[in-house]
C-alpha angles and dihedrals in degrees: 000000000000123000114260106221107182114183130213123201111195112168112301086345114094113200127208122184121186124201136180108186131151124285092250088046089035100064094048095044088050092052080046095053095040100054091042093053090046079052093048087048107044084040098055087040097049090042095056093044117038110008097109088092083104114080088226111127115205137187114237126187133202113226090182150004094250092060103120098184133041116257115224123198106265084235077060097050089040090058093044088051096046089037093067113012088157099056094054093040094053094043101048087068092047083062092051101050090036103035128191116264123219146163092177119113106210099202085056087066107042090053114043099024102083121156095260090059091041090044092056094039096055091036095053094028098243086160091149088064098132085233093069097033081052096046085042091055095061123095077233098061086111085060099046087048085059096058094036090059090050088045083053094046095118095054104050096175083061095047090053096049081058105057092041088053098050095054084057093068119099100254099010121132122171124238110244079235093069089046082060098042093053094045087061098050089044094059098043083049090059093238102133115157085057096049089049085057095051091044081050091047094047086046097055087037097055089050081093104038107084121215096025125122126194096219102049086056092052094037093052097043092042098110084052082104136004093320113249140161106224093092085072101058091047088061090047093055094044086051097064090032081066087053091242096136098165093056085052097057084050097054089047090066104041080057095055090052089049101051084248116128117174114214124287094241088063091045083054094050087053092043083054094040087057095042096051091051106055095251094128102162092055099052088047089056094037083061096048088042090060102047081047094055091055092254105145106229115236120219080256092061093051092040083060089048104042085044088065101038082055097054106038081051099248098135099157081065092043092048099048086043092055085047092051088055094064097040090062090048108257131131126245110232131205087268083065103044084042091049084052108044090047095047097051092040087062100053089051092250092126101146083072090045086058093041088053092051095057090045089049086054084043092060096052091259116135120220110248132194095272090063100043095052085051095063102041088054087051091058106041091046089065099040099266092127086150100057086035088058087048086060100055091050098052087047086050087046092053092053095264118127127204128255147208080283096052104044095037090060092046083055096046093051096046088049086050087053085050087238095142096169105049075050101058087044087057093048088046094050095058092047083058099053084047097256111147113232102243122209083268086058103052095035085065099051096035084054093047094048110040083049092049087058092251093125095156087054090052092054093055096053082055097052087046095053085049094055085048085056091232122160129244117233118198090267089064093052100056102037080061099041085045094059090046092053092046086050094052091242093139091160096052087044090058094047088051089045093056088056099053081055092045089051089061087249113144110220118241134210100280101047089054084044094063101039085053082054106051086047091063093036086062094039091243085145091157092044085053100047096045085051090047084056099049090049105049090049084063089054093263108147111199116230130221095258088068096033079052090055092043090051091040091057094041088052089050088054083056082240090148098165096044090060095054092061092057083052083057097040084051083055095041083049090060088248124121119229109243120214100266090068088049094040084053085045090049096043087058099046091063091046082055092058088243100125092169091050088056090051097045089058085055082059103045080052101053083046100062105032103261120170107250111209143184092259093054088053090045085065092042095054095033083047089050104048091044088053076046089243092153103162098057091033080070088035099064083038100069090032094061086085103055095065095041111269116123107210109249130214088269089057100049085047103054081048097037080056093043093052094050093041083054091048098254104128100145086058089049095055097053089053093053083051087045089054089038086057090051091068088251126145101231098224129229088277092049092062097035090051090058088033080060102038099043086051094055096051087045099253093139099160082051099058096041081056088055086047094055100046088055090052084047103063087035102268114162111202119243122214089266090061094038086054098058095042096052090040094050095039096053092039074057093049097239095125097159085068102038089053091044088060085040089064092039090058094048091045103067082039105266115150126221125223121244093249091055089054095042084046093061099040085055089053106047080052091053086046095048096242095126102155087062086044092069094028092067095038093051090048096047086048092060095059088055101269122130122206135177135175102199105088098005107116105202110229115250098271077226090065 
């Protein structure tokens, strides 16, 4: 009967047991030894390498340098074991019926592999020694790797070669617990820019090893060298590089159990990491938990702060936290002026901007450009062109000259005002200092001017930005689709539409708005729809703004049933139509001649509580004065105040027209007085309304009165105004001044109607001037307007 030697390796004790038993005994102890040695094995080798599912932390502790394994509490063990028993069950079975195999002799190694020999062959690159090739053909060669690296502790760049070396091997992985080994002689070795790219490396890695936890792996091979703390840090700050902030507020915490702080510029990194990405709460409690945690705040960490307060609008934090930083010491520097003065200018506090300025001169600290172009933005954003110039000039005084930002919000401001030539001045004077025009620049100019009706000068703005070679943002693209659109240029808007789709831009709520909408404005109603379709099917939900256009240009079409199926199709949506789609219903229903219908929209409204505004009761009453419903016309006037809605100029008008209309023109008057009492500018349509009616009723000293108040405040009169002036006054005979008007009109370029013109001609014949009869209407003819008097019949001056 042969001698059974089984040998155990633990960890530096090597184990051998010798049996002699009888050949029946023999056979089953054998089977017996065999499995339990296979158990000891795969134990010792599961435990080193992947225990740490178990979020257990231990302790370990290197005796000696020639420990190869780390060493865990056997409370520790006990808990790993207890932790997954199903883990190791299971896998214990997978060993036996897929075994480890190995040509490797351990004794081999242990003998003849001593850091001398491993030093020379890593150092000379001997990687064929039979000794390597013998350690790197054993299902443990993970393990061996572990101990090699702490025999090679005191020579880090070795240590380093060796683990490159050994990824590069067919079938090799590395144990996180070499990761950590390695991290630990790198830093002691000073080498850390190498030893930040393996932390990176374990970080990403353990993304897919559940159960595995960075730290635990630092924090339980860290007396693998001289013990320090630095490694730590260097996790900490890997943690927010990769952008995993809430790990590393974990982190954070796990550090200050252990006694471990990482520095504060890498508090700082995650501070700003959390700002910048919205996660405010965090970074506020991320601040508390550091002062908490004994770390002093540098000015960086309160400019961060500050910097944030200043942004989300909460100044009184801003403002003590700005306070606390003196009180520590520390001096405010111009980040933090700057991050003042432009929190508190976009809010429109810009009395404290100013304030801030002067203490921060106070302080020694000179203004930059940063702070000046804050506050020129500041103050142009709220109308103050003329401070904001001030500004420029006393930057420009003190040697700094403005930039792209500078100009370009000097540009925008003067495009909000509608003043497009100061702007192009603007744009003219920075290409001639040699500054470039960026996206912000020209999308600017392209919007002003589209929405100013210069189209072609919109379109020249584009072609120079694409010269430039400037990109277009989607801001761009819909500011110039949305002045096609407006221009009724439906062909040019889709071109410009493709190539938004062709820029990889993915088009957002407004740019398909205003398409749909130029669709409508153009009556284009099947190109809309089958857009709408196309649309939705991509997830796009249309908003009230575009189902509002849709229902405006139906209505106008006096499609009055259609409309309400979009109604239907908005509640269908979930979305709940707003007033301005009723009030446009309603409008449309008393073109249509269906009063109760109208009506019946005011009470749908009032059903399902639905704002009722100004602008809702200026088309009732409008609606109602034009049906000649005078009465409750009056009636929904005076009630307008009992349910809290002032009239506006726009509803005193429609009634002020009704009541004239109606013959009523004493009554009228007294209204306009009434408005006039209320503190309220009567606009262009309020005087022409009572020009036109006091004519009418032949009241002309009244209605030149009505013309000379409106000269007096500075009212030119438009071609409605003219026309009922020189109407009225020639029904009245008084063609002088009729004709005089007539001039006047020509004269700032209005041009009359052809009705105006036939009106007068008729006239001057039924008067027996004759001579100024053919002389107007030569003169008229020569303009290209013909005129006749034979079968014209001249409209009741009454209609």
């Amino acid at each position: 009967m042969p001698i059974i030697r089984l040998h155990l390796y633990t960890p530096g004790i090597p184990i051998s047991l010798k049996m002699k038993p009888t050949e029946e005994e023999g056979f089953f102890l054998f089977i017996i030894i065999i499995i339990f040695s296979k158990m000891l094995l795969f134990l010792r080798t599961l435990f080193h390498t992947s225990c740490r599912v178990s979020s257990l932390r231990v302790r370990p502790k290197y005796p000696s340098s020639n420990s190869c394994f780390i060493n865990a509490s056997l409370s520790s063990s006990h808990g790993s074991l207890i932790a997954s028993p199903l883990v190791w069950f299971t896998s214990f079975f997978c060993i036996i019926r897929f075994p480890f195999v190995t040509k490797s002799n351990p004794d081999m190694v242990q003998e003849n592999l001593n850091v001398e020999s491993l030093s020379r062959i890593v150092k000379q690159d001997y990687w064929d020694d039979p000794r390597i090739v013998n350690v790197f053909g054993s299902a443990l060669a993970p393990i061996w790797v572990s101990r090699f690296l702490v025999e090679l502790r005191k020579d880090p760049n070795l240590a380093f070669k060796l683990f490159k070396w050994a990824k590069t091997r067919t079938g090799f992985c590395h144990t996180t617990e070499a990761y950590c080994i390695l991290v630990h002689i790198l830093f002691v070795g000073r080498m850390y820019i190498d030893a930040h790219e393996v932390i990176r490396e374990l970080v990403l890695l353990s993304r897919g090893l559940p159960g595995f936890d960075v730290f635990d792996g630092l924090w339980e091979t860290r007396n693998v060298c001289r013990p320090g703390f630095g490694v730590f840090d260097a996790l900490f700050s890997v943690l927010v590089e990769l952008g995993m902030l809430e790990k590393a507020s974990e982190c954070f915490l796990r550090m200050r159990k252990c006694r471990v702080l990482p520095k504060v510029r890498s508090c700082n990194a995650l501070l700003h990491g959390l700002s910048k990405s919205g996660k405010g709460n965090l970074s506020r409690q991320f601040f508390k938990d550091m002062l908490g945690a004994g770390i002093s705040p540098s000015v960086f960490t309160f400019n961060i702060m500050i910097g944030y307060t200043c942004k989300e609008g909460d100044l009184e934090t801003a403002r003590c936290l700005f306070a606390q930083m003196k009180q520590l010491g520390l001096t405010p520097d111009i980040v933090t002026y700057n991050s003042l003065i432009d929190g508190y200018g976009k809010v429109g506090l810009l009395d404290e901007s100013v304030c801030i300025l002067e203490e921060m001169k106070d302080a020694g600290c000179e203004p930059d450009l940063i702070t000046y172009n804050a506050l020129i933005n500041c103050f142009c954003k709220f109308e103050k062109m003329p401070q904001a110039f001030n500004f420029l000039r006393e930057m420009m005084s003190n040697g700094l000259k403005p930039n792209v930002i500078t100009y370009s919000t000097l540009i925008d401001a003067f495009c909000k005002e509608g003043m497009m030539q100061e702007a192009i001045k603007i744009f003219i004077d920075m290409k001639r200092v040699g500054l470039s025009a960026n996206e912000f620049t020209y999308t600017s100019l392209i919007d002003a001017s589209c929405k100013a009706g210069n189209l072609s000068q919109a379109l020249k703005f584009r072609n120079e930005m694409l010269e430039a070679g400037v990109s277009f943002n989607i801001v761009t693209y819909t500011a110039l689709l949305d002045g096609l659109c407006e221009d009724g240029k439906m062909e040019e808007a889709e071109e410009v539409f493709r190539e938004v789709l062709n820029s990889g831009i993915i088009p957002n709520q407004e740019i398909c708005t205003a398409l749909v909408h130029g669709y409508v404005k153009t009556k284009k109603m099947e190109n809309a729809t089958e857009f709408l379709k196309e649309i939705k099917g991509k997830g796009f939900k249309p908003d009230l703004l575009l189902y509002g256009t849709i229902i405006w240009v139906l209505c106008s079409q006096n499609k009055v049933e259609e409309a309400e199926l979009v109604i239907s199709e908005i509640k269908d949506c979930g979305l709940t139509a707003n007033h301005f789609i009723y009030t446009t219903l309603m409008d449309a229903y008393f073109k249509k001649g269906n009063t109760n219908e109208a009506l019946n929209v005011l009470q749908r409204m009032l059903d399902n509580n639905i704002e009722v505004s100004v602008v809702t009761y200026c088309a009732l009453i409008d609606g109602l004065c034009k049906k000649g419903l005078l009465q409750e016309a009056i009636s929904y006037f005076r009630t307008m105040s009992d349910i809290g809605l002032q009239p506006n100029v726009a509803v005193f008008t429609a009634l002020i027209d009704g009541l004239c209309k109606s013959s009523c023109i004493e009554t009228a008057k007294e209204l306009f007085n009434e408005m006039l009492d209320k503190g309220m500018i009567p606009d262009k349509a309020a005087y022409t309304t009572l020009i036109d009616g006091n004519l009418k009723h032949g009241n002309l000293e009244e209605a030149l009165s009505m013309h000379r108040r409106m000269k007096e405040i500075g009212m030119e009169l438009d071609l409605h105004a003219y026309t009922s002036l020189i109407w009225g006054l020639s029904h009245l005979g008084q063609m002088q001044q009729a004709k005089a008007f007539l001039d006047e009109m020509i004269g700032k370029g209005i041009i009359p109607d052809e009705i105006l013109i036939v009106c007068l001609v008729r006239k001057y014949y039924e008067l027996g001037n004759v001579d100024e009869a053919i002389e107007l209407q030569t003169e008229w003819q020569n303009r290209g307007l013909r005129t006749g008097t034979s079968n014209f019949v001249v409209p009741n001056a009454r209609t």
